[in-house]
N, C-alpha and C positions, 0 to 999 in steps of 0.2 A: 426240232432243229436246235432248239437253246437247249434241251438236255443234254444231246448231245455232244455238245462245243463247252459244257461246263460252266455254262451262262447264267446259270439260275442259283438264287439263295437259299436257305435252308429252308424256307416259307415257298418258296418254288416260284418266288417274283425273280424277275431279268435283273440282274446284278447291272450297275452303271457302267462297268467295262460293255453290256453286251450295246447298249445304246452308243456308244465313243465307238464299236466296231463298224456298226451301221451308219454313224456318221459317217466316218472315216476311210469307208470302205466303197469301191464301187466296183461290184461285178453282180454277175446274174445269179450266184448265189446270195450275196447283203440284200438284192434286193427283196426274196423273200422274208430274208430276217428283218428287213426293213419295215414291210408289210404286218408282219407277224407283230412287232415291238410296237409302231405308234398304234395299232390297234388296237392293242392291252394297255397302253399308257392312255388311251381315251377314257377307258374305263377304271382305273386303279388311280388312288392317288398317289400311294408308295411308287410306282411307276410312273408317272406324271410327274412328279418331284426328278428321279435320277432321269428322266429324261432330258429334261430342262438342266440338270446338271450338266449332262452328258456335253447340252447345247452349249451354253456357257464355255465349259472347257474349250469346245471346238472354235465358237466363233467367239469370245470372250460378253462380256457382258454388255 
């Protein structure tokens, strides 16, 4: 799905647009990407970082 949508970096990690999507978004399509995002943010820390960005942006600091 994030290839897809153009979501991913040149390393093939979720860009922090696709986290601010998943915040931001609520339908029954985010919420797979929802699912798909914090579950590679568990494990990555490049991902774990723009997530927490992501969060920030949304809910401020």
């Amino acid at each position: 799905m994030l290839k897809q949508r153009d979501l991913l970096d040149t390393q093939g990690h979720p860009k922090t647009e696709a986290f601010e999507i998943a915040i931001n978004t609520v339908s029954a399509d985010s919420s797979s990407l929802c699912k798909e995002l914090w579950t590679h943010s568990n494990e990555c820390e490049i991902c774990s970082q723009r997530a927490n960005e992501a969060l920030k942006k949304a809910y401020g600091e």
